[in-house]
MARDOGU-949292 format. One record per residue (C-alpha): residue number from 0; residue in one letter; x negated, y, z. Coordinates in steps of 0.5 Angstrom, whole numbers, plus 2048, in hexadecimal, padded with zeros to 3 digits. Layout:
N
[NUM; 'a'; [X; Y; Z]]
...
# end
This chain:
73
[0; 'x'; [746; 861; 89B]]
[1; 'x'; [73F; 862; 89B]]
[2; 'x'; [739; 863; 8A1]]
[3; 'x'; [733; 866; 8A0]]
[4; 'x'; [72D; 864; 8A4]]
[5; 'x'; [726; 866; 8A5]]
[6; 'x'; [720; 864; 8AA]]
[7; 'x'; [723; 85E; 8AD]]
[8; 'x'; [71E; 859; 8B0]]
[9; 'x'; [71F; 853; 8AC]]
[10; 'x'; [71C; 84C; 8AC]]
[11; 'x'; [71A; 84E; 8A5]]
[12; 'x'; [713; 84D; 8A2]]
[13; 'x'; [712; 855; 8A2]]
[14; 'x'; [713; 856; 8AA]]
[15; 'x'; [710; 84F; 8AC]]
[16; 'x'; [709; 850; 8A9]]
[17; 'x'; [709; 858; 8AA]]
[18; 'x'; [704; 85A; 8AF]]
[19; 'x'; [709; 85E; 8B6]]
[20; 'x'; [706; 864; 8B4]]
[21; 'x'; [70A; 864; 8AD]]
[22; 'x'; [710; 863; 8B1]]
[23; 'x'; [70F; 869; 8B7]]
[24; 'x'; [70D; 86D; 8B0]]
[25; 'x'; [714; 86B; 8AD]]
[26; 'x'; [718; 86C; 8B4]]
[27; 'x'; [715; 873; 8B4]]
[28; 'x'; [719; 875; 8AF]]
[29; 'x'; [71F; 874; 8B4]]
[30; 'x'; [722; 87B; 8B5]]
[31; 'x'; [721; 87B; 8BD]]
[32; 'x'; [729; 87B; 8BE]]
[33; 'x'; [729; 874; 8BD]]
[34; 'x'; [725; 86F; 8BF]]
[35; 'x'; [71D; 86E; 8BD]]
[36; 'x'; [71E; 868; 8BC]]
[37; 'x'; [71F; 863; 8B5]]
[38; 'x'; [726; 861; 8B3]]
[39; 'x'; [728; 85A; 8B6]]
[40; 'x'; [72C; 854; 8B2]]
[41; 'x'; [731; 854; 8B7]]
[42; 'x'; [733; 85B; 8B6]]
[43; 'x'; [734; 85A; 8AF]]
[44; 'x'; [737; 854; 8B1]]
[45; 'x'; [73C; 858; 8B7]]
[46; 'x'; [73E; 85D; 8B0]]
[47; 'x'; [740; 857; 8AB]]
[48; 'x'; [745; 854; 8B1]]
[49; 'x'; [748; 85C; 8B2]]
[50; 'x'; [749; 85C; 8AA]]
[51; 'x'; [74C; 856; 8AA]]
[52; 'x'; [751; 857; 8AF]]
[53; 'x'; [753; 85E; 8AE]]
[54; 'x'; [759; 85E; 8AA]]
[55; 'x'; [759; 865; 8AA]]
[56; 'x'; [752; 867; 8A7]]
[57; 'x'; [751; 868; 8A0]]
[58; 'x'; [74D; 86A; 899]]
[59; 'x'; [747; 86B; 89D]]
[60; 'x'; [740; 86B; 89D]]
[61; 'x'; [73D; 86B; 8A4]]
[62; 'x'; [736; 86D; 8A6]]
[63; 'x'; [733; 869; 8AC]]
[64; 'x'; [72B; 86B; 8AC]]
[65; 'x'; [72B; 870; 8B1]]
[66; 'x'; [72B; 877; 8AD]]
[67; 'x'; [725; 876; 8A9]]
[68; 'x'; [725; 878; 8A2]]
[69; 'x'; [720; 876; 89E]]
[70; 'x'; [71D; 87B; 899]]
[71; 'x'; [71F; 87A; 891]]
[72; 'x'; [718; 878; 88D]]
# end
């Protein structure tokens, strides 16, 4: 089992020393279906107790970044 993340707002140096234009410019890449806003630690977290608790759930690799690709190099 394994999760993909991307565009969490964390307590990481990179967020923290960032200017707030940095992030609106981050949450723009959000499909307007989802919302305009950085991931929370919590929903990272919400997904890591569903994972271990679902006995059913298997071989998988689950994308929590709001629908936003990033493009290869």
């Amino acid at each position: 089992m394994a999760t993909k993340t991307l565009l969490f707002s964390t307590a990481t140096p990179r967020f923290t020393r960032a200017p707030q234009e940095f992030a609106r410019l981050l949450c723009a890449l959000v499909p307007e279906e989802y919302p305009q806003r950085l991931g929370k630690p919590a929903e990272i977290a919400h997904l890591s107790v569903f994972i271990a608790e679902n006995d059913y759930l298997n071989a998988e690799c689950i994308r929590l970044d709001g629908a936003v690709r990033m493009q290869p190099r």
